[in-house]
C-alpha positions in Angstrom: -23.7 22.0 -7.9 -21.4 22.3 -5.2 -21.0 20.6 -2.0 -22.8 23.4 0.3 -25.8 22.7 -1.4 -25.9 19.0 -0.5 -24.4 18.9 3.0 -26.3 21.3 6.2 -28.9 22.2 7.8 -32.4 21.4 5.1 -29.9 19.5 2.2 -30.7 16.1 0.9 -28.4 14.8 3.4 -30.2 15.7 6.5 -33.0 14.2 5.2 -32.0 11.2 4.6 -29.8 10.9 7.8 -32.3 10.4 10.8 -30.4 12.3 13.9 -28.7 14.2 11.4 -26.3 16.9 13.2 -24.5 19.7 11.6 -20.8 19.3 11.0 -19.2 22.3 10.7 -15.9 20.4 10.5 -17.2 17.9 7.9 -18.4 20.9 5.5 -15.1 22.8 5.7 -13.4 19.7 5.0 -15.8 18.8 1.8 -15.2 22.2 0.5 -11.5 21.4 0.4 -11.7 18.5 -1.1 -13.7 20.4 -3.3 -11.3 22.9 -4.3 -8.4 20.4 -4.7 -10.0 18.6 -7.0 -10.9 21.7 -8.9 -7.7 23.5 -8.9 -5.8 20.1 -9.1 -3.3 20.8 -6.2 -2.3 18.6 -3.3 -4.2 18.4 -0.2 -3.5 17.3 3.2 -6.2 16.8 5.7 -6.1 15.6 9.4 -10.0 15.1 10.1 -10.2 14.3 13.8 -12.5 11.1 15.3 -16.1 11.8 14.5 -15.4 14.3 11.5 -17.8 12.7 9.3 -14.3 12.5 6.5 -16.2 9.9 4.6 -19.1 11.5 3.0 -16.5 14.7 3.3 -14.3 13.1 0.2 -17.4 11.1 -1.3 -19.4 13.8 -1.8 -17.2 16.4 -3.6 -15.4 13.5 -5.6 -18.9 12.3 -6.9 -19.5 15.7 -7.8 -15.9 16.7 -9.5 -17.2 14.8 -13.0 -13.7 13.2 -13.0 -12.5 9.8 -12.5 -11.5 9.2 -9.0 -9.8 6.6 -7.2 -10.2 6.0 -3.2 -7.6 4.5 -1.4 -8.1 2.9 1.7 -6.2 1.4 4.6 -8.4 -2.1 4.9 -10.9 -3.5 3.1 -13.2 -3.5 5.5 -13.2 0.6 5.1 -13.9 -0.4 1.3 -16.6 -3.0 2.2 -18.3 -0.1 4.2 -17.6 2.6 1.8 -19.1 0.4 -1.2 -22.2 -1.2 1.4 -23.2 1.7 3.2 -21.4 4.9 2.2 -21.3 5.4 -1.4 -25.2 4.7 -1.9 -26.2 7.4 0.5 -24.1 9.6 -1.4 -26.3 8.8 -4.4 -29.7 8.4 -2.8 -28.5 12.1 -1.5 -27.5 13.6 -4.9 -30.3 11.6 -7.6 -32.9 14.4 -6.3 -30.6 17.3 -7.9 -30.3 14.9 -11.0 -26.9 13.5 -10.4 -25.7 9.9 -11.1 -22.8 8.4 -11.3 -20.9 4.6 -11.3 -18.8 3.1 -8.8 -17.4 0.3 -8.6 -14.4 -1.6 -6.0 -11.2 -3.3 -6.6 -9.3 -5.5 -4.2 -6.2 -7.3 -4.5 -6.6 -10.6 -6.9 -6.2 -13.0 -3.7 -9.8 -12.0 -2.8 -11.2 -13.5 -5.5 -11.5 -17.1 -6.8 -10.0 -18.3 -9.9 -12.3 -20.3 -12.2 -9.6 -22.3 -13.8 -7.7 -23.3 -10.1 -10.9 -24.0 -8.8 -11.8 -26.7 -11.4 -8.6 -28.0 -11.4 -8.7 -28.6 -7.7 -12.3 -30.4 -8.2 -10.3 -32.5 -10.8 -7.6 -33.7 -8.3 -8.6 -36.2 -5.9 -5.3 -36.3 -3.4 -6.0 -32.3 -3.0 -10.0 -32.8 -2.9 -9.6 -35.0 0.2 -7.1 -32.7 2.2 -9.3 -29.8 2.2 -12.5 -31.4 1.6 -14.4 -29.5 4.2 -13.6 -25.8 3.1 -14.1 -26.6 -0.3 -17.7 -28.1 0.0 -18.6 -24.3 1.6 -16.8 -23.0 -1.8 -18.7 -25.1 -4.3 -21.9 -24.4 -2.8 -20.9 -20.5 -3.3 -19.6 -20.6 -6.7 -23.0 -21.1 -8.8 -24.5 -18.2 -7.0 -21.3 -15.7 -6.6 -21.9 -12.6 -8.7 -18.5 -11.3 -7.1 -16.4 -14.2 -6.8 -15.1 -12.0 -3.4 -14.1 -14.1 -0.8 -15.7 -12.0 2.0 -19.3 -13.6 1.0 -17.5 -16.5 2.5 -18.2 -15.8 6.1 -17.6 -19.8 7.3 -14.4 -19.8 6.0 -11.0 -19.1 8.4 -8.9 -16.8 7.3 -6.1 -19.1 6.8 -7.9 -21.5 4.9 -5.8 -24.0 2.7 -8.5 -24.4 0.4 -9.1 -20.9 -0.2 -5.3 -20.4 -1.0 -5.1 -23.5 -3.3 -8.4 -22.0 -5.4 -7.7 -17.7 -5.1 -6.3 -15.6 -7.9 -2.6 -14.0 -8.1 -0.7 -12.6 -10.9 1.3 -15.9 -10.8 -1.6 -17.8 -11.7 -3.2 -15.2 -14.0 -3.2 -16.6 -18.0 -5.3 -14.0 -19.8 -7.4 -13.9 -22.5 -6.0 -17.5 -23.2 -7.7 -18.9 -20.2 -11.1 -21.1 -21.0 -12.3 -19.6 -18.1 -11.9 -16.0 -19.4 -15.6 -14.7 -20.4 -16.5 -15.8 -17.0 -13.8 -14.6 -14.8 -14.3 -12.9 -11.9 -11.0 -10.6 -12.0 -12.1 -10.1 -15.9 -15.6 -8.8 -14.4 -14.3 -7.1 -11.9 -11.8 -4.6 -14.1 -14.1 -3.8 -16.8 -16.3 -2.8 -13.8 -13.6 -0.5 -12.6 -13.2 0.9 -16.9 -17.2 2.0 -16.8 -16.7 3.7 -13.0 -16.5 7.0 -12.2 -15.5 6.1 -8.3 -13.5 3.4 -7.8 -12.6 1.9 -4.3 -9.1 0.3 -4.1 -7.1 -0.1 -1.0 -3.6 0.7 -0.5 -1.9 -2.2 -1.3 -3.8 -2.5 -4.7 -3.0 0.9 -5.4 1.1 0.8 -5.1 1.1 -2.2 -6.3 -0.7 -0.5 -9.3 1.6 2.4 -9.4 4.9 0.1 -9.1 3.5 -1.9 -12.5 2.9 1.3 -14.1 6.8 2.3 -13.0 7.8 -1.1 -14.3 9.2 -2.2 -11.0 6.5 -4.8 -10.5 8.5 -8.1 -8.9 8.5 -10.5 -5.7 5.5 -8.0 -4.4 2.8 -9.0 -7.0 4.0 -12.5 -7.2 6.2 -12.2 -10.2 4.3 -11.8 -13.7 5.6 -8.7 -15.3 3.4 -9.1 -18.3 2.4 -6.5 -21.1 -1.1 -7.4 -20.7 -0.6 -6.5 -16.7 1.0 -3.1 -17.4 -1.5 -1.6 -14.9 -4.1 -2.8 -12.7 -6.1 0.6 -11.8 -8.0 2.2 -14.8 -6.5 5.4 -15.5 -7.7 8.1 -13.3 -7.5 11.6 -12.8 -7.6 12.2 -9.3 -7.2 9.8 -5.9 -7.9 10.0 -2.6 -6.2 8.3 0.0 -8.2 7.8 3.7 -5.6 6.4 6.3 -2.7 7.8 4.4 -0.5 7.6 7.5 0.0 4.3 6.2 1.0 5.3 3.0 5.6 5.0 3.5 4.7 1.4 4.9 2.9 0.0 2.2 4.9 1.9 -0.7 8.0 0.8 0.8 6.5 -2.7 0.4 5.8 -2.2 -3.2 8.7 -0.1 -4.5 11.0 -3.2 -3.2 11.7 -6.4 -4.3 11.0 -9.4 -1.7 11.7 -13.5 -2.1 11.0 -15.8 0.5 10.9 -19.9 1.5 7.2 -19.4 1.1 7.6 -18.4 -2.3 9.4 -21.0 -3.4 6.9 -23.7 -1.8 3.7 -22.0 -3.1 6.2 -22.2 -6.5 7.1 -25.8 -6.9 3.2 -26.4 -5.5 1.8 -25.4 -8.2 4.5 -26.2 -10.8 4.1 -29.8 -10.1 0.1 -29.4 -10.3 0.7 -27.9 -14.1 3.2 -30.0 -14.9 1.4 -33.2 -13.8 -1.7 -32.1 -15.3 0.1 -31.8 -18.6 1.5 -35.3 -18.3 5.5 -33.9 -17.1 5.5 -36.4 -14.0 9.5 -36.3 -15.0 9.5 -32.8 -13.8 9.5 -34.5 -9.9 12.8 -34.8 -9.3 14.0 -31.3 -10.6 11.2 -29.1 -8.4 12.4 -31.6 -5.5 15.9 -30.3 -6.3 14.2 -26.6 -6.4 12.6 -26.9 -3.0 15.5 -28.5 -1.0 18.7 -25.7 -2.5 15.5 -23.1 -1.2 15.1 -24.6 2.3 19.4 -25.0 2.7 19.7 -21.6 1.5 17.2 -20.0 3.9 18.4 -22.0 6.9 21.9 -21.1 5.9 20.2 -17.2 7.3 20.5 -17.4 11.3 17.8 -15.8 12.4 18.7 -13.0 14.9 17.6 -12.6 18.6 16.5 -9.8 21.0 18.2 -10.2 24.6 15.1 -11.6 25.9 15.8 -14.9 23.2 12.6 -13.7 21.2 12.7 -13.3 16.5 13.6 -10.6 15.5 10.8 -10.2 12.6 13.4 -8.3 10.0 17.5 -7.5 10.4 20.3 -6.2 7.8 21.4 -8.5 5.1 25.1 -7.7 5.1 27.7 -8.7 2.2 29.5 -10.6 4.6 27.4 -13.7 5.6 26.5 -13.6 1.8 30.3 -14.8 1.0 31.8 -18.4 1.2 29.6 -21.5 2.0 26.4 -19.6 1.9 27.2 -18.1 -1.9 27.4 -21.7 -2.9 24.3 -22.6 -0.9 22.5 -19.6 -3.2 24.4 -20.4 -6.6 22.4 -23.9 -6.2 19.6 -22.1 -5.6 19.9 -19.8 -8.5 20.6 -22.9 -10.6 18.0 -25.0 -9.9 14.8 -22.0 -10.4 16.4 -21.1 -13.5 16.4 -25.1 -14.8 12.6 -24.8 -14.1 12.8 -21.0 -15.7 13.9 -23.4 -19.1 12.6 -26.5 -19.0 8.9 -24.9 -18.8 10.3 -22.3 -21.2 10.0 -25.7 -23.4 6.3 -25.9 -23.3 5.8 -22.4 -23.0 2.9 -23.1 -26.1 0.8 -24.0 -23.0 -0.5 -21.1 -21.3 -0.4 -22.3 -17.7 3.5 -23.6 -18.2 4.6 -20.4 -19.6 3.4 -18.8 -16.2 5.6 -21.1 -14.3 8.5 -20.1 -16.8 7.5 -16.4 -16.0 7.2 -16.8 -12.6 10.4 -18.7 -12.2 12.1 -16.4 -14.2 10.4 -13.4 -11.9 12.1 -15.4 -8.9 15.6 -15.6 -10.5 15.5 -12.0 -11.0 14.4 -11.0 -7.7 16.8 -13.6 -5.8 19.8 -12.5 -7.6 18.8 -8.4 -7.3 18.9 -9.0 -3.7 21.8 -11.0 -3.3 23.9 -9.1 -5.5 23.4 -6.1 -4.2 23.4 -7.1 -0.8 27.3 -8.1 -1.6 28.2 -5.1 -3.2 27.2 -3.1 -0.3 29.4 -5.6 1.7 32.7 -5.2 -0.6 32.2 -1.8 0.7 32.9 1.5 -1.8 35.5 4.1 -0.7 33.0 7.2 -2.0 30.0 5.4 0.1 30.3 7.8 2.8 30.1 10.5 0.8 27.9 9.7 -1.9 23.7 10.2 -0.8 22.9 7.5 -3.1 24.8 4.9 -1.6 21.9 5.1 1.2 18.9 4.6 -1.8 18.0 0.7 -1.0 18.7 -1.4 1.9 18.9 -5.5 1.8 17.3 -7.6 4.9 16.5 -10.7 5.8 13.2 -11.7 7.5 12.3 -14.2 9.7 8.9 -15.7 10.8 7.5 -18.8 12.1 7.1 -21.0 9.2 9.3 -19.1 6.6 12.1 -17.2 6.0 12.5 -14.0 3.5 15.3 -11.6 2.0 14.4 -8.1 0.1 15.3 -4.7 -0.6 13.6 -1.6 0.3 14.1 2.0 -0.3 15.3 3.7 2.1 13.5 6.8 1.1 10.1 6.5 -0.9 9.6 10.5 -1.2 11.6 11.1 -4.5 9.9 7.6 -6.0 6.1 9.0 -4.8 6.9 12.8 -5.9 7.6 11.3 -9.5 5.3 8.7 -9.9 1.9 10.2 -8.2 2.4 13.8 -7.1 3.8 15.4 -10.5 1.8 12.5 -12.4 -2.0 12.5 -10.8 -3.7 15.7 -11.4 -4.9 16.1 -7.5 -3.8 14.0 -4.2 -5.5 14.0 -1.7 -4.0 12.8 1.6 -6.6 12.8 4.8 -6.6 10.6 8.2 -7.7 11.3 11.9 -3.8 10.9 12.3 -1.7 12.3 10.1 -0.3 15.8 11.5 2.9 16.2 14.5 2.7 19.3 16.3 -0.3 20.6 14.2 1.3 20.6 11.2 2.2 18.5 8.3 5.5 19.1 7.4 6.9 15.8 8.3 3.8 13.8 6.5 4.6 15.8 3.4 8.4 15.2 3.3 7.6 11.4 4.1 5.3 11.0 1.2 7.5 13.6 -1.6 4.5 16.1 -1.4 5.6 19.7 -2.1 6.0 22.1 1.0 3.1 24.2 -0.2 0.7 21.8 -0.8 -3.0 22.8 0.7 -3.4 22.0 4.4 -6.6 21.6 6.9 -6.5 20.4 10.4 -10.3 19.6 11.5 -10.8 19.0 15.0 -13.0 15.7 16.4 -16.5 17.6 17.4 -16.3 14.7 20.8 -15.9 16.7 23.7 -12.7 14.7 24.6 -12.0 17.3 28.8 -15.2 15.9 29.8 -15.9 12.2 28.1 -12.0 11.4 28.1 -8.8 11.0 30.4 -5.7 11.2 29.8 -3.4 9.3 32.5 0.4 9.1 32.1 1.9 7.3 34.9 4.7 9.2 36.1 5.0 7.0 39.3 6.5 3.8 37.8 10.1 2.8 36.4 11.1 3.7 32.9 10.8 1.2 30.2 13.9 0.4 29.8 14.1 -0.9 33.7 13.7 -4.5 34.4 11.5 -3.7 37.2 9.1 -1.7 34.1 6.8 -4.8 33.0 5.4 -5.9 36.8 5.1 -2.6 37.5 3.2 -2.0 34.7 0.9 -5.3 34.8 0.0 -4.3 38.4 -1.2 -0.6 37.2 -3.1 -2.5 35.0 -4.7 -4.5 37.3 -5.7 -1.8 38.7 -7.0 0.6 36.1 -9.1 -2.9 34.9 -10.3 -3.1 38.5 -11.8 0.6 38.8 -13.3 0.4 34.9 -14.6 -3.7 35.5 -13.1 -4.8 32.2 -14.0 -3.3 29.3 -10.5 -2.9 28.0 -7.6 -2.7 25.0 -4.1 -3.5 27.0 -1.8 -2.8 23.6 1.9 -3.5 23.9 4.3 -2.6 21.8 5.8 -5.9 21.2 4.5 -10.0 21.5 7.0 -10.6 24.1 5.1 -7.9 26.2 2.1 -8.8 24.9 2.1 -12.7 25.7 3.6 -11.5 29.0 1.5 -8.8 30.4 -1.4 -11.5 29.6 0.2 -14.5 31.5 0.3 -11.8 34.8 -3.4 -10.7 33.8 -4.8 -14.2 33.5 -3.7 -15.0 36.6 -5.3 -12.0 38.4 -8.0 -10.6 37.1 -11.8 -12.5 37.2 -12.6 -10.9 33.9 -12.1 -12.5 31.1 -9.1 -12.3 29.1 -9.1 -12.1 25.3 -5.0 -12.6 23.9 -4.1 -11.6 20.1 -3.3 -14.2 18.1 -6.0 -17.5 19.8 -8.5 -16.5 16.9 -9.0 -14.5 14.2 -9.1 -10.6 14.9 -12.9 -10.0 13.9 -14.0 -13.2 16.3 -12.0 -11.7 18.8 -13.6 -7.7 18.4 -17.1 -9.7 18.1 -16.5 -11.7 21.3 -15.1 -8.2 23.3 -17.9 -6.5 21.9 -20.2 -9.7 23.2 -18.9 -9.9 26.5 -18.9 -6.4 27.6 -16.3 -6.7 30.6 -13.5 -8.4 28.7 -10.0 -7.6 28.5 -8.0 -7.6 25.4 -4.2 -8.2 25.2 -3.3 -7.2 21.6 -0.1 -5.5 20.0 0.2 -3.0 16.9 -2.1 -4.4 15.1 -5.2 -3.5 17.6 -3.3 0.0 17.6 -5.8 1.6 14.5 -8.3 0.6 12.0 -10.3 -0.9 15.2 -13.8 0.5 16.1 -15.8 -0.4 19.2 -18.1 2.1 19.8 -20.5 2.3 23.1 -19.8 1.1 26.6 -17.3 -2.6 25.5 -14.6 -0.4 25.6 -14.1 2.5 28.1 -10.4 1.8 29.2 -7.0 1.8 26.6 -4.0 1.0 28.2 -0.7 1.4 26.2 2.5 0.1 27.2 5.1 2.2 25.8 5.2 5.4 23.0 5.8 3.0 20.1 9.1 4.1 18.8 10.1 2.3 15.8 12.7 -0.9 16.3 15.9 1.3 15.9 17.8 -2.0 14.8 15.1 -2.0 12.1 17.3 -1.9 8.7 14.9 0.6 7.2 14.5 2.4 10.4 18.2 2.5 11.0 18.7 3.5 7.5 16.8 6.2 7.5 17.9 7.9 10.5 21.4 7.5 8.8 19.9 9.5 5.5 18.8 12.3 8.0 21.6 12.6 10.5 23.6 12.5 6.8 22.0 15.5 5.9 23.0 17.3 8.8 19.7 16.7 11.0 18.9 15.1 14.0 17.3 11.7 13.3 15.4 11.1 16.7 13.9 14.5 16.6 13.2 15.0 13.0 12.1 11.5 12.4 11.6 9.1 15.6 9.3 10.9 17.3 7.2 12.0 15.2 6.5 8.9 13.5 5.9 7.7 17.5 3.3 10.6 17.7 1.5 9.3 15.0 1.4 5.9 16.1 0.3 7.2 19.5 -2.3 9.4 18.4 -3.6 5.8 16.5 -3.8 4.0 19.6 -5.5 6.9 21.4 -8.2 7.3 19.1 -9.2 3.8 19.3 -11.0 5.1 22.9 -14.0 7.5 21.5 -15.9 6.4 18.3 -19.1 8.3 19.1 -20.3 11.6 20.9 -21.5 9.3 23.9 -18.5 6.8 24.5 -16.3 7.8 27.6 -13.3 6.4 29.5 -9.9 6.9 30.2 -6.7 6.8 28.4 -3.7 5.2 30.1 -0.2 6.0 29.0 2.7 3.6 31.4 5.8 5.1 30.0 7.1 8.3 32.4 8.8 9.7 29.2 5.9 11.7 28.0 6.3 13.6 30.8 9.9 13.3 32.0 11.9 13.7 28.3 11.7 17.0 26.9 10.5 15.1 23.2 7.4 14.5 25.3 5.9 17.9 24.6 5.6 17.3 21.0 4.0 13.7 21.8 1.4 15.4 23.8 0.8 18.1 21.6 -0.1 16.0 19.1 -2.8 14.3 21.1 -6.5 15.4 21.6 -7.6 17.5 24.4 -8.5 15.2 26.9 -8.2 15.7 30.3 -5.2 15.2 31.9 -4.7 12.9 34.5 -1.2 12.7 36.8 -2.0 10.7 39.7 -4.2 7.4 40.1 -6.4 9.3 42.4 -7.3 12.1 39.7 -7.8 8.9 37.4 -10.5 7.6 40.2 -12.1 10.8 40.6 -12.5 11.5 36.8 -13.8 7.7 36.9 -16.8 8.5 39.1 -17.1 11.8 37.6 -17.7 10.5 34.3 -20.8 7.9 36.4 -22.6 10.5 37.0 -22.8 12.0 33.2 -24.0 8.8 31.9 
């Protein structure tokens, strides 16, 4: 059977879709997928808002007959794809005889551990601080098929309890756990094993693919194990939706990370083992663990932007790595590896010998970092001439309540091209954002893709010149201008004025952000929703709610957000969001391409901006009906010659130079509602 049977006019599909429309985009773009999977080549797909991309991957890969793996950016795409999506598919294809299994796979944090949980039960001092929480978790227990944390709907998302009680390959035994025949993570991967489609998301799926390389470390929580050689089933073919994403999170994954908080949630639970097991005498030396951790960190300064705000990452140079901070990190080094042996010593017990590993995990990673942080500070005559000296970068990271230091590749490409191009059968790349300048050379060279991998651009089927604006104010000071941020809050004011609320102001950093909301709040009569004051799905459900509201939101709000209808008919963004070029990975890789002889801002700047900006223009129309306008507050677009390719890469919408043409577009849109 083959996908032009199932999807058109008279198919099982538009039966069982009521309203059902034709999508000529959606079918050319099944019929790729289609083909790749057949032919077992590489396919890259930009599927524009309203494709219908979904059911366009779902439907082919239930019908390839081979085992495929979707990747997706959140896991609320895989809640919806596993909910909704996936049985349409079958109710579509059981007429013509056709079945198959699927199954989903988070990351282990999103589901509870049997053996925490009752050891939690068991210990009073931790029962009373997070008594609340855990009452709403052992009512769900008994009745939890899952064990998946999203049936816990009352919970907050940074609930204590939940942490103290969730699973992670540091607190994974095995088949030695009690708990074993009735663990949820047991449950869920022989699930997986029977599937023909399974559902991961991203960070599950290089995480994964870094086991399976044997560079599994700091990212997975330590616990290189034999019995965790892969998490995934093997597969023959994967799909990834959002794959614009796809550098950032392999990045993540392919480098090694260790952080205060590591060390904290470290000694936590050492002392809970070790007291269980009657090894109070272990006190003294995770005390010892936990304060070398916390001078060592501190011994980091944490460096500032003009305006006084953290920086969230900077290089970790050789330098501040020598004299009194060494010492700080010897101790350091010293003390994890005293834990490493000591629970080496009772290593006959399975939940000590996962404090060994993971202590031994932490060693590894610490000195891996540090080391070759120095020896990129001692400095190498050939460096400048030698490609490889550019392959990892070390950084330090600072946030609120903790401090980290990794190293990341500077280049993922070669790492992807070896372990998932020239390994898995057929790739398949596809988001609403994922080509510059209508093509996808930069995407493929990112990711280590071949030049002449297949290729499809599908338009959106919205009719973006009459339901959307496009307004790039030319009038007001660059950003870089101290005069740029009133300027821009008044424009603001108002474009919020002429739409009456009903708005996404996204900044491109929390400085702006918190801000451009301080101005707002003190202005406008609607009200004002700020990032950060509660949990991003209460805050979309009380925009949604209110219908006039204003949200003040930074890169996060920039994709993956869906408010269809009339909540949200304005989108304001600050500034093209170009990449932090003190970033050490950003810097680093502008360094590999101006090395090569090219031109870093052109070849890799922007169009990593127009991606980004393509995100936070598509967060405007979600369905044929929704309307509004588009506001753009940097004069670059228009003024720098780089702006061409930033518009380019931008749907059709209609384009808007002066805040009069914005009003009359305004009232022109009334009159189609």
């Amino acid at each position: 059977m083959r996908v032009a049977d199932v999807m058109g006019p008279g198919t099982a599909l538009s039966r069982a879709l009521g309203g059902y429309e034709p999508r000529e985009g959606q079918l050319r773009m099944a019929q790729a997928v289609e083909r790749a999977l057949e032919i077992e080549r590489p396919l890259f797909v930009e599927a524009g808002t309203g494709t219908g991309k979904t059911l366009a991957y779902l439907i082919p890969a239930a019908l390839s007959g081979k085992k495929v793996i979707i990747s997706t950016g959140t896991r609320a795409l895989q809640d919806q794809i596993m909910s909704k999506d996936l049985p349409l598919v079958a109710q579509v294809l059981a007429p013509h005889g056709i079945r198959f299994r699927s199954a989903m796979m988070k990351g282990l944090s999103n589901y509870l551990c049997r053996r925490r949980f009752q050891e939690l039960r068991e210990t009073e001092a931790h029962r009373f601080a997070l008594e609340m929480d855990l009452v709403h978790i052992e009512k769900w227990v008994p009745g939890s098929r899952t064990g998946d944390r999203v049936e816990l709907s009352m919970l907050p998302d940074d609930s204590r309890a939940w942490f103290a009680v969730q699973s992670s390959t540091d607190t994974r035994i095995g088949k030695g756990c009690p708990y074993n025949d009735d663990c949820f993570v047991t449950q869920m991967k022989q699930e997986a094993e029977e599937a023909d489609v399974v559902v991961v998301n991203h960070h599950l799926f290089f995480a994964d693919l870094a086991l399976r390389r044997g560079m599994a470390g700091s990212q997975l929580g330590g616990g290189r194990r034999a019995d965790m050689a892969s998490v995934i089933p093997a597969y023959d073919a994967v799909i990834f939706d959002e794959a614009h994403q796809l550098e950032d999170v392999a990045t993540t994954f392919f480098g090694v990370r260790a952080s205060s908080a590591r060390v904290d949630a470290l000694v936590r639970d050492a002392l809970r083992t070790l007291t269980a097991a009657g090894r109070g005498e272990a006190r003294g030396m995770l005390d010892r663990v936990e304060h070398a951790a916390h001078a060592f960190f501190r011994a980091l300064p944490a460096s500032r932007t003009a305006a006084g705000d953290l920086e969230s990452r900077r290089p970790l140079t050789g330098q501040e790595l020598e004299g009194p901070t060494y010492e700080l990190f010897l101790k350091l080094l010293a003390a994890v590896d005293a834990l490493a042996t000591y629970a080496d010593l009772f290593a006959r017990e399975e939940s000590i010998a996962l404090i060994a590993r993971r202590a031994g995990d932490l060693k590894r990673d610490l000195q891996q970092i540090v080391e070759g942080a120095r020896a990129i500070g001692r400095g190498n005559p050939e460096d400048d001439e030698d490609p490889q000296a550019l392959r990892n970068v070390a950084w330090v990271e600072t946030r609120e309540k903790s401090v980290a230091i990794g190293s990341s590749p500077v280049h993922v490409g070669g790492l992807l091209r070896g372990a998932l191009f020239d390994r898995v059968s057929a790739v398949i790349c596809t988001s609403a954002t994922l080509a510059t300048a209508g093509g996808f050379h930069f995407a493929k060279a990112r990711l280590g893709a071949t030049p002449d991998a297949e290729e499809l651009v599908v338009a959106s089927p919205f009719d973006y010149g009459s339901r959307a604006g496009f307004y790039v104010a030319r009038d007001l000071p660059e950003p870089t201008n101290p005069a740029f941020e009133a300027a821009a809050a008044e424009r603001i004011i108002e474009l919020v004025e002429m739409t009456k609320g009903g708005a996404f102001v996204l900044a491109t950093s929390n400085r702006a952000m918190k801000n451009l909301c301080g101005i707002l709040r003190g202005r406008l009569r609607e009200p004002i929703l700020l990032q950060g004051e509660a949990p991003k799905q209460i805050l979309l459900a009380r925009f949604r709610e209110l219908g006039n509201a204003v949200l003040v939101a930074t890169m996060s709000f920039w994709e993956g957000v869906d408010v269809p209808g009339h909540a949200l008919r304005l989108v304001v963004l600050d500034k093209i969001p170009f990449a932090v070029p003190t970033d050490p990975l950003v810097a680093s890789r502008s360094a590999e391409v101006e090395r090569q002889g090219g031109n870093p801002f052109s070849q890799y700047s922007v169009p990593a901006a127009a991606i980004l900006l393509k995100q936070g223009f598509g967060r405007l129309l979600r369905t044929r009906k929704d309307g509004g306008v588009i506001a753009l507050l940097d004069r670059r677009a228009t003024t720098k010659g780089y702006g061409r390719m930033l518009l380019s890469s931008l749907p059709p919408a209609r384009r808007l130079g002066t805040m009069d043409d914005v009003r009359a577009f305004w009232r022109e849109l009334a009159l189609l509602e």
